[in-house]
GULOPA-540019 format. One record per residue (C-alpha): residue number from 0; residue in three letters; x, y, z. Coordinates in steps of 0.2 Angstrom, whole numbers, plus 2048, in hexadecimal, padded with zeros to 3 digits. Layout:
N
rec nr NUM, rest ala, px X, py Y, pz Z
...
//
This chain:
332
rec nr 0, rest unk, px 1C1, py 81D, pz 552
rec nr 1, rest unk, px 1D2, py 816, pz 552
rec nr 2, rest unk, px 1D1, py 807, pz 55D
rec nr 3, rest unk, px 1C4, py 7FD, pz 565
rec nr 4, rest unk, px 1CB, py 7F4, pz 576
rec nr 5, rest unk, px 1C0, py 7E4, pz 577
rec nr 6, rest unk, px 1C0, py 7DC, pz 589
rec nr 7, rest unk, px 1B6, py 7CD, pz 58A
rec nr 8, rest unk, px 1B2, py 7C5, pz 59B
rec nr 9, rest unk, px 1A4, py 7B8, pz 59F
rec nr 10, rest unk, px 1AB, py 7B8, pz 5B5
rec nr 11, rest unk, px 1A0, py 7C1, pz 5C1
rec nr 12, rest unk, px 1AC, py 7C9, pz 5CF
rec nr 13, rest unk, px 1B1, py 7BF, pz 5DB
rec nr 14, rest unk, px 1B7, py 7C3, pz 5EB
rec nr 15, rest unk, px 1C3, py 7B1, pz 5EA
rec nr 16, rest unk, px 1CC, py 7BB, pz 5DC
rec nr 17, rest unk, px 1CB, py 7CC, pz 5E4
rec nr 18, rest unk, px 1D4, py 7C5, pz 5F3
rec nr 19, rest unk, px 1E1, py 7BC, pz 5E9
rec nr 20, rest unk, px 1E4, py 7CC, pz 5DE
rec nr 21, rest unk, px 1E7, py 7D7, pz 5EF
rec nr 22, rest unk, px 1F4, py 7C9, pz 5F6
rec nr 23, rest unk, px 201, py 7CC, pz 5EA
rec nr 24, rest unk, px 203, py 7DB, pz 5F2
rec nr 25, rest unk, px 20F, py 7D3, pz 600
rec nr 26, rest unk, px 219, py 7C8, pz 5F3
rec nr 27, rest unk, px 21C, py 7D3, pz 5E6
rec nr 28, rest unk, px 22E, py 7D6, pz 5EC
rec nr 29, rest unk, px 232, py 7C5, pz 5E7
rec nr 30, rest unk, px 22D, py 7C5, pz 5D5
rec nr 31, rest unk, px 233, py 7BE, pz 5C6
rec nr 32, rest unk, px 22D, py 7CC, pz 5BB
rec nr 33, rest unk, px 237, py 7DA, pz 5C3
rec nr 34, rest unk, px 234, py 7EE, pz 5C4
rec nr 35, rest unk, px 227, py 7F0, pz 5B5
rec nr 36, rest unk, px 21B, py 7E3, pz 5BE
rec nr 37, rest unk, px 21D, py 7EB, pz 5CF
rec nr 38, rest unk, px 21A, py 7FD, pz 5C9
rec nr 39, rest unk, px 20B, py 7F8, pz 5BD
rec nr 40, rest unk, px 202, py 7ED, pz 5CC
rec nr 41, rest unk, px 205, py 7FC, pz 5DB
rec nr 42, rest unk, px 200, py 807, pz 5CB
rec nr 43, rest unk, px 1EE, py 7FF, pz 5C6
rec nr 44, rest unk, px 1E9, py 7F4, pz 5D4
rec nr 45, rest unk, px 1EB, py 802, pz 5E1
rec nr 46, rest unk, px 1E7, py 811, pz 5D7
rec nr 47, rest unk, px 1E4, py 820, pz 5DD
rec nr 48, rest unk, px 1E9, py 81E, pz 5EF
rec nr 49, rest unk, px 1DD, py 80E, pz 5F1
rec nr 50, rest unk, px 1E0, py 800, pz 5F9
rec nr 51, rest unk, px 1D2, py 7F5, pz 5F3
rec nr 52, rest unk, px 1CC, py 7F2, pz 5E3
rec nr 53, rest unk, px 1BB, py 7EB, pz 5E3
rec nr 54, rest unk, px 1B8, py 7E5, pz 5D2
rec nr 55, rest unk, px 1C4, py 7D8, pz 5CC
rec nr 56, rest unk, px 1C0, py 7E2, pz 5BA
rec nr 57, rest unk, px 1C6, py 7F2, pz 5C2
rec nr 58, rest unk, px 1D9, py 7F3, pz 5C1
rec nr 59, rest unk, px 1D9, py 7EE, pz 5AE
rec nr 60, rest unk, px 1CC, py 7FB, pz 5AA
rec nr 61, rest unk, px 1D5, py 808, pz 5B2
rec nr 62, rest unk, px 1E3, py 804, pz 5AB
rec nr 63, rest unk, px 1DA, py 805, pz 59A
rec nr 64, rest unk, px 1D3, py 815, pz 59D
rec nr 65, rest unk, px 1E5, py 81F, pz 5A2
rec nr 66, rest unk, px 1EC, py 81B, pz 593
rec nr 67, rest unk, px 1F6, py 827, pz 58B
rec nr 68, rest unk, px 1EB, py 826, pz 57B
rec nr 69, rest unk, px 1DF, py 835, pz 577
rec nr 70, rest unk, px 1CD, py 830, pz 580
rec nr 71, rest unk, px 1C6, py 834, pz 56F
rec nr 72, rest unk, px 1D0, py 828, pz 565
rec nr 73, rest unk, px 1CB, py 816, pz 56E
rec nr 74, rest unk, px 1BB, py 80E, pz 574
rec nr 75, rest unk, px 1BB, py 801, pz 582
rec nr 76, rest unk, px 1AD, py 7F3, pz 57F
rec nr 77, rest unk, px 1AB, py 7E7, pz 58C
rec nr 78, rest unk, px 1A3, py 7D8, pz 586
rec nr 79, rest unk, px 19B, py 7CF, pz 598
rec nr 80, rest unk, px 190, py 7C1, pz 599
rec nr 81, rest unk, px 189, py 7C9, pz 5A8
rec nr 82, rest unk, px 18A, py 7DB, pz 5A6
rec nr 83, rest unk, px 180, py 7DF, pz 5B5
rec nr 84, rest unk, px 18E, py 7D9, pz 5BF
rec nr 85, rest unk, px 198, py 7E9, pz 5B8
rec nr 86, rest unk, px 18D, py 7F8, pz 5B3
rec nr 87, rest unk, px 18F, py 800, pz 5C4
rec nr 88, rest unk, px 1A3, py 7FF, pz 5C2
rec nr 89, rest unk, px 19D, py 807, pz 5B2
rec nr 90, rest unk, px 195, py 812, pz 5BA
rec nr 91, rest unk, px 1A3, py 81A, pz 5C4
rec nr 92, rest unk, px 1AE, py 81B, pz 5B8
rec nr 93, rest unk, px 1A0, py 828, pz 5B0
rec nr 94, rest unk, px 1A1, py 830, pz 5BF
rec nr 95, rest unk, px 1B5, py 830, pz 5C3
rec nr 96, rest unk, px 1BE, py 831, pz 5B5
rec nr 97, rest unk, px 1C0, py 83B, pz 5A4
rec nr 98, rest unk, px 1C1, py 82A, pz 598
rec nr 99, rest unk, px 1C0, py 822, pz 589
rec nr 100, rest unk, px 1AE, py 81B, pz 582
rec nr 101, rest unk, px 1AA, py 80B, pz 58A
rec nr 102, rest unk, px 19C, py 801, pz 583
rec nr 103, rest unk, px 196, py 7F3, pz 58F
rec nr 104, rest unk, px 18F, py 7E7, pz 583
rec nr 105, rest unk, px 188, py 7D5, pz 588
rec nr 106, rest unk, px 18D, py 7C7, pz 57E
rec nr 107, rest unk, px 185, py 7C0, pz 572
rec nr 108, rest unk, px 17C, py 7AE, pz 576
rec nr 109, rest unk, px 186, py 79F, pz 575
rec nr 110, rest unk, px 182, py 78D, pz 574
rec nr 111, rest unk, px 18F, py 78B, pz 581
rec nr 112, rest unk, px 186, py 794, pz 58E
rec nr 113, rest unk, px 178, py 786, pz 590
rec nr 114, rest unk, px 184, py 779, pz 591
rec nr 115, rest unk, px 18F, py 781, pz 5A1
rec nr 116, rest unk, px 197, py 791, pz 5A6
rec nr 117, rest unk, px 1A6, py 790, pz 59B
rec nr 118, rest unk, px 1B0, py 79D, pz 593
rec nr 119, rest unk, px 1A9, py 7A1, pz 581
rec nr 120, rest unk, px 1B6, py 7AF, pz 580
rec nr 121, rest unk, px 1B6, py 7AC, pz 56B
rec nr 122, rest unk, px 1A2, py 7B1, pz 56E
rec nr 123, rest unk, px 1A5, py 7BD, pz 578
rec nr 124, rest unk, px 1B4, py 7C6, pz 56B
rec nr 125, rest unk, px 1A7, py 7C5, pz 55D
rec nr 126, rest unk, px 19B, py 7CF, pz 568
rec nr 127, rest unk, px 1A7, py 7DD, pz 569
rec nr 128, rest unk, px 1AC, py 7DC, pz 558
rec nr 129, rest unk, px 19B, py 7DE, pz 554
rec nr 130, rest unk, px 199, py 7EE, pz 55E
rec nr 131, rest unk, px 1A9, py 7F5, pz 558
rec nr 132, rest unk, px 1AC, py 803, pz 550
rec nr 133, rest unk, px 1BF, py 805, pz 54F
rec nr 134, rest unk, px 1CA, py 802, pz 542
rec nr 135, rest unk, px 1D7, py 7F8, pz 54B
rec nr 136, rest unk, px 1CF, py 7EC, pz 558
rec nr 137, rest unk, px 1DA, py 7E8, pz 568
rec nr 138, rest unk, px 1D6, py 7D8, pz 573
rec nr 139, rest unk, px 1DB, py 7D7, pz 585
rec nr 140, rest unk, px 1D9, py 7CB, pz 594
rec nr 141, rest unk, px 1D1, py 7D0, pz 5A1
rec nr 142, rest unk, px 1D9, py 7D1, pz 5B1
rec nr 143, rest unk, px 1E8, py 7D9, pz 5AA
rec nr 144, rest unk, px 1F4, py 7E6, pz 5AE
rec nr 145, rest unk, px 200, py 7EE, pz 59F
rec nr 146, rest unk, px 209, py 800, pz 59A
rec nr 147, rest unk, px 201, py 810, pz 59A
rec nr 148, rest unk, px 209, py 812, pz 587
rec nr 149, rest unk, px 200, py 800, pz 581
rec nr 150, rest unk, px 1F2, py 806, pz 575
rec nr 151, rest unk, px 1FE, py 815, pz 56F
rec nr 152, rest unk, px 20A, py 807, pz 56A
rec nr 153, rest unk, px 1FC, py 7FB, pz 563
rec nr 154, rest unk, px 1FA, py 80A, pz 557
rec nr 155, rest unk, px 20B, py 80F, pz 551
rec nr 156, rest unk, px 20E, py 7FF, pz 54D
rec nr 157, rest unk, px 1FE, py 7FD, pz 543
rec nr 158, rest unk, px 203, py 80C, pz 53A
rec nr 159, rest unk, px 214, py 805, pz 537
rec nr 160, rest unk, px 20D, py 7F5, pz 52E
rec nr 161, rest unk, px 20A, py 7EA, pz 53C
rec nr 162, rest unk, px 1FE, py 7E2, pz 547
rec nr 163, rest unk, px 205, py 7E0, pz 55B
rec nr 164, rest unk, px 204, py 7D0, pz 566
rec nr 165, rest unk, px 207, py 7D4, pz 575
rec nr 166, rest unk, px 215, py 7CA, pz 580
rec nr 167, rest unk, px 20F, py 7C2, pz 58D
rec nr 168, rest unk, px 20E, py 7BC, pz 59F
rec nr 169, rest unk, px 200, py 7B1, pz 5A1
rec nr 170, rest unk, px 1F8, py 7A8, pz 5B3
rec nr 171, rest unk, px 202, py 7B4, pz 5BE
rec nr 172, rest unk, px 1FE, py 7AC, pz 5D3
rec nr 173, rest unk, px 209, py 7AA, pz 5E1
rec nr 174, rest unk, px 211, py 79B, pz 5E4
rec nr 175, rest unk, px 21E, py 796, pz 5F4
rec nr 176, rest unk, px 21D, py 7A8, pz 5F7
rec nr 177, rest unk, px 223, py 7AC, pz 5E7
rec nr 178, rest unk, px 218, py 7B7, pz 5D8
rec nr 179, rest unk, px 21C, py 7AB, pz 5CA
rec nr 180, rest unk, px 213, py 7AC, pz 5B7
rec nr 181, rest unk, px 214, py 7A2, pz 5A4
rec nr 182, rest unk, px 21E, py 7AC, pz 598
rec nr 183, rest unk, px 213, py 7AD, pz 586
rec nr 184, rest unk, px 21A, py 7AF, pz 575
rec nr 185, rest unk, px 230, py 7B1, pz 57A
rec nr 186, rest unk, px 23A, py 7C0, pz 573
rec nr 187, rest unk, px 23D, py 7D1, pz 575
rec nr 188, rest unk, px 230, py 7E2, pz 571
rec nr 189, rest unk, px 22F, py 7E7, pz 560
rec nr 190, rest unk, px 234, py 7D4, pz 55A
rec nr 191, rest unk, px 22B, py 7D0, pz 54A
rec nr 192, rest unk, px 223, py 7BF, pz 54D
rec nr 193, rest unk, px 215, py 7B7, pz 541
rec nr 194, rest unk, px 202, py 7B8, pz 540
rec nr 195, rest unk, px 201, py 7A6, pz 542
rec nr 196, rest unk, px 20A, py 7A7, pz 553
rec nr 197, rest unk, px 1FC, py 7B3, pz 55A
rec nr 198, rest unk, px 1F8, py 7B2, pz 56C
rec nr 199, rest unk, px 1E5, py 7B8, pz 56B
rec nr 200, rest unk, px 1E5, py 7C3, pz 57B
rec nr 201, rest unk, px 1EF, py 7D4, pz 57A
rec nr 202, rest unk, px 1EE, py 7D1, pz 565
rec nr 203, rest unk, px 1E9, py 7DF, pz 559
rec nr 204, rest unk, px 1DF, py 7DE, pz 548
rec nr 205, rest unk, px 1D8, py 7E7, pz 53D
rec nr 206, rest unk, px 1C5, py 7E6, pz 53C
rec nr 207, rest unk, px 1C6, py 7E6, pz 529
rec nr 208, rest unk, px 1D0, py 7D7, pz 52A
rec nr 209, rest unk, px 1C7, py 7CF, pz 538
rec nr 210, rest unk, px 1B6, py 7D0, pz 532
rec nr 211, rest unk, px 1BE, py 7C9, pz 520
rec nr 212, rest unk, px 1C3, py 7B7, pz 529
rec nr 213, rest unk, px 1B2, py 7BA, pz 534
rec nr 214, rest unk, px 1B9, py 7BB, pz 544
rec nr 215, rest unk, px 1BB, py 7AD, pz 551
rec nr 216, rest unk, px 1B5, py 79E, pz 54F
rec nr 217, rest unk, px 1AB, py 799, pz 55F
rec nr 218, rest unk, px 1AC, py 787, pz 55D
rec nr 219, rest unk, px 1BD, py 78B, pz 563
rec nr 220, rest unk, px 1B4, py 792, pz 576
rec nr 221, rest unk, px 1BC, py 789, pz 585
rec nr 222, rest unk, px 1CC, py 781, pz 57D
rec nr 223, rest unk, px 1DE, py 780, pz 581
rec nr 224, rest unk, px 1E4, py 78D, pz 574
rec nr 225, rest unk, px 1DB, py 785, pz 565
rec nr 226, rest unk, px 1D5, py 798, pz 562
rec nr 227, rest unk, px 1E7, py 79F, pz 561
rec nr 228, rest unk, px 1EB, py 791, pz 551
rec nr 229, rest unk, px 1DB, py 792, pz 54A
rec nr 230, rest unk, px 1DA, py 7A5, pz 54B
rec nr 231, rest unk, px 1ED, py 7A9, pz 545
rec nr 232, rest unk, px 1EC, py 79E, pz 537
rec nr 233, rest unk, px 1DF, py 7A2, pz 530
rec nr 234, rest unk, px 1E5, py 7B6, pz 533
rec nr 235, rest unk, px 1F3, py 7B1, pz 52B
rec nr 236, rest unk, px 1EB, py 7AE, pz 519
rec nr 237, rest unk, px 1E6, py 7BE, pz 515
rec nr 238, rest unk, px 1EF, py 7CB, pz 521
rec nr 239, rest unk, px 1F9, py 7DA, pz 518
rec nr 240, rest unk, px 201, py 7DC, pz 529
rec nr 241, rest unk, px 211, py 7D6, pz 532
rec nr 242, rest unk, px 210, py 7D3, pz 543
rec nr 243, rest unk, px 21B, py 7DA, pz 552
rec nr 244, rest unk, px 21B, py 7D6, pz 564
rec nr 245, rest unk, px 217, py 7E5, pz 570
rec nr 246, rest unk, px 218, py 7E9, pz 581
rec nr 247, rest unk, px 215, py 7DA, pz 58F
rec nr 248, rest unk, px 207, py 7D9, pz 598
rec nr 249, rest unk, px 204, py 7D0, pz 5A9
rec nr 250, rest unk, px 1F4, py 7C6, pz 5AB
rec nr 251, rest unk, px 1ED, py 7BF, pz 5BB
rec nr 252, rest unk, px 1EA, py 7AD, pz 5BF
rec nr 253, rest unk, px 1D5, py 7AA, pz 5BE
rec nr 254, rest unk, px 1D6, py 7A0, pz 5CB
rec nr 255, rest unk, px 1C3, py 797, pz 5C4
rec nr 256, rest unk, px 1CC, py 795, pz 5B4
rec nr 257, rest unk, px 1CE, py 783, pz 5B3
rec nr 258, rest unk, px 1BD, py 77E, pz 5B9
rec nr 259, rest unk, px 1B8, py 785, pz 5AA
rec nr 260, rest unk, px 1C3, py 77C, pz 59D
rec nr 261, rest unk, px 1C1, py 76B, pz 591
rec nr 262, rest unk, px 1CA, py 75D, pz 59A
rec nr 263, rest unk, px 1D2, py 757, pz 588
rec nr 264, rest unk, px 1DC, py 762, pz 580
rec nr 265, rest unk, px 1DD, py 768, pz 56D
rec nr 266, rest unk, px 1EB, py 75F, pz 568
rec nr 267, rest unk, px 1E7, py 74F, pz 570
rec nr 268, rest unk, px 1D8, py 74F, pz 568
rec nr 269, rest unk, px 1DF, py 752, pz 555
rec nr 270, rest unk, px 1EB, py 744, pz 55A
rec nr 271, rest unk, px 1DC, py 738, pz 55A
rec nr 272, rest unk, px 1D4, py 73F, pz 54D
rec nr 273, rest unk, px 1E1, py 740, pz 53F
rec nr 274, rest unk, px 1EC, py 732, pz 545
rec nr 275, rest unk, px 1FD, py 73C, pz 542
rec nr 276, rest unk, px 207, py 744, pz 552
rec nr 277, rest unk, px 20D, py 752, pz 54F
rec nr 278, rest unk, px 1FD, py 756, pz 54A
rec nr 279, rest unk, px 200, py 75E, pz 537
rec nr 280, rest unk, px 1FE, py 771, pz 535
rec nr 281, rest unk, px 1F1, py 771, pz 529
rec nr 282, rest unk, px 1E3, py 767, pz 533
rec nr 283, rest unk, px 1E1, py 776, pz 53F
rec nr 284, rest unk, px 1D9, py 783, pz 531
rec nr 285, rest unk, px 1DD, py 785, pz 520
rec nr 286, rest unk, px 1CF, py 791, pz 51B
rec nr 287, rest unk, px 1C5, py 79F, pz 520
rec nr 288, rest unk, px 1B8, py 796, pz 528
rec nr 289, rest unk, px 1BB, py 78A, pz 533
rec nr 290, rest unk, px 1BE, py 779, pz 52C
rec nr 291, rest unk, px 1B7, py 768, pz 52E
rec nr 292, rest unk, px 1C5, py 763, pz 53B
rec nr 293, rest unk, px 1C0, py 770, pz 546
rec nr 294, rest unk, px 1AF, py 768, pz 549
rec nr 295, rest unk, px 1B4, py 758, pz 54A
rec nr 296, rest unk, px 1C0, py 75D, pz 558
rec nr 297, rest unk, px 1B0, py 768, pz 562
rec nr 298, rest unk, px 1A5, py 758, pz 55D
rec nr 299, rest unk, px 1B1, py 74D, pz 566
rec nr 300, rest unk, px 1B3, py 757, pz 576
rec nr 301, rest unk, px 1A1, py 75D, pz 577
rec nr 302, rest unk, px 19F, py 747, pz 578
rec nr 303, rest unk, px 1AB, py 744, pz 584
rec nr 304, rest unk, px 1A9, py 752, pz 591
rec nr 305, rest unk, px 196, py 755, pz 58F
rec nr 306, rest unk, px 18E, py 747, pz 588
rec nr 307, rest unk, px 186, py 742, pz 57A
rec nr 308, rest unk, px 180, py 74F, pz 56B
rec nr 309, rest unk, px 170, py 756, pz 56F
rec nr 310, rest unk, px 167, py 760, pz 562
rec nr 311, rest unk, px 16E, py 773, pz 568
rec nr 312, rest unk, px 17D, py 76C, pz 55F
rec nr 313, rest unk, px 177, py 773, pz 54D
rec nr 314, rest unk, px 171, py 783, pz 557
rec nr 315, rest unk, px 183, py 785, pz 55B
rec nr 316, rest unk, px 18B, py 783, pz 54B
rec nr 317, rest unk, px 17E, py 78F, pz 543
rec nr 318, rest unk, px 183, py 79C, pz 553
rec nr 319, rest unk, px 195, py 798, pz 550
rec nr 320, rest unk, px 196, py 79D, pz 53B
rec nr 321, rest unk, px 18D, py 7AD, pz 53C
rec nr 322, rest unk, px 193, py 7B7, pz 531
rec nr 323, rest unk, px 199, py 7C9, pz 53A
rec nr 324, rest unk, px 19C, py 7D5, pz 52A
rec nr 325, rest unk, px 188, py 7D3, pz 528
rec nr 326, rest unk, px 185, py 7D2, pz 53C
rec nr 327, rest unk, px 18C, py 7E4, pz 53D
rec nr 328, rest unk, px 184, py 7E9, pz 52E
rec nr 329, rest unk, px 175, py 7E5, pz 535
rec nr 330, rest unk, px 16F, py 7D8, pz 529
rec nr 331, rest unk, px 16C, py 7CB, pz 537
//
């Protein structure tokens, strides 16, 4: 297997964000993002002559599944928190469409689940990992809509030497009547940026490489971007690849998003805790492992959004620094 597309999700569909997906429709002459965006939304979110989609999973599957990448040569794993909400969109695809392997895997438990229903995307991303069975990994948001050549580009630059971040337009909604969106990680395709300026969605790795720094590091779930530093820097270490931006992918506004994030952010917090602004480079990780800093920062906002420690604490930093080499080996 050459790649494994990892899709993690913990949102049951929703028709708020089914009808918010189908109202672009009338603004989507006016745009920021130009042709490409227009195409790829009449393309993937009214495929095949539909004119409702009713899974807000659907689009991004299909447009996973029409790749022009040989069937034989990528696995799709969708990592969901409640996979009973997608098996019979599954289901279909069995039925409609000549596709790639998909593996419909529930995540694996995590601390943050008993404490709300946030979005333990770095739980879910070691799930797939462990169910993997590519040699280049590929994760993607949910929710998104990108070219029909993405995974064959994903690969040639893997064989060139280098890893792919995607460019990105992130919390695409309509506002005054106008389709607007965040533009992630600036530049132009093909651009060589560094692993330590990652964006974790739309990202390739290795799975040598990513099972040799362990992963995500969960104590990172529901931050403000914590993951992307923590993540990058720690890739960074021991990569033997460069990195290059690939083709720009559009991702839809979760329109539950906020209610489920911290109401501190990351760097406020190292702020407080190390005293320095800016906050200094090496504080975030400076290992493999996550390091004491990152703790203190999860220990801190566990006290002031939730309350005070409570003894599933320790459960979670065991959950969080399993180790996944000897998960997939089946040694745990």
């Amino acid at each position: 297997m050459k790649i494994s597309v990892i899709l993690p999700t913990y949102r049951k569909n929703c028709q708020e964000e089914l009808d918010n997906l189908h109202n672009y429709e009338k603004f989507i002459n006016t745009s920021q993002f130009g042709e490409e965006f227009k195409q790829l939304h009449q393309k993937y979110l009214y495929h095949n002559g539909l004119k409702r989609i009713n899974h807000i999973l659907e689009f991004t599957l299909h447009n996973l599944i029409t790749q022009n990448f040989k069937n034989e040569d990528y696995e799709i794993i969708l990592c969901h928190r409640y996979p009973e909400d997608v098996k019979s969109l599954i289901d279909s695809y069995l039925e409609d469409f000549d596709y790639p392997k998909i593996k419909l895997i529930k995540e694996k438990n995590s601390i943050w689940h008993s404490l709300g229903d946030y979005a333990t995307v770095n739980s879910n991303r070691n799930t797939g990992i462990i169910n993997a069975t590519g040699e280049l990994l590929f994760f993607l948001d949910d929710m998104t809509i990108f070219d029909e050549n993405l995974l064959q580009t994903v690969w040639d630059n893997y064989q060139d030497g280098f890893y792919t971040t995607c460019k990105a337009i992130k919390r695409i909604k309509v506002v005054d009547d106008k389709i607007i969106g965040t533009e992630k990680l600036k530049g132009n395709e093909g651009d060589e940026i560094p692993n330590t300026a990652t964006w974790t969605y739309g990202m390739s790795v290795s799975m040598k490489e990513c099972l040799k720094i362990n992963g995500f590091d969960s104590l990172w779930d529901g931050s403000f971007g914590g993951t992307d530093v923590d993540y990058g820097r720690r890739l960074a270490q021991v990569s033997k690849y460069k990195r290059k931006l690939g083709p720009t992918i559009y991702e839809f506004t979760h329109y539950n998003e906020q209610k489920k994030r911290p109401k501190i952010r990351d760097d406020e917090m190292l702020r407080q805790i190390c005293g320095q602004s800016p906050v200094p480079k090496h504080i975030v990780a400076n290992s493999w492992k996550p390091t004491d800093s990152d703790r203190l920062i999860y220990k801190k906002w566990h006290e002031e959004t939730i309350g005070e420690l409570d003894k599933n604490w320790d459960k979670f930093m065991d959950v969080s620094l399993y180790n996944l080499k000897e998960l997939k080996n089946g040694k745990i």
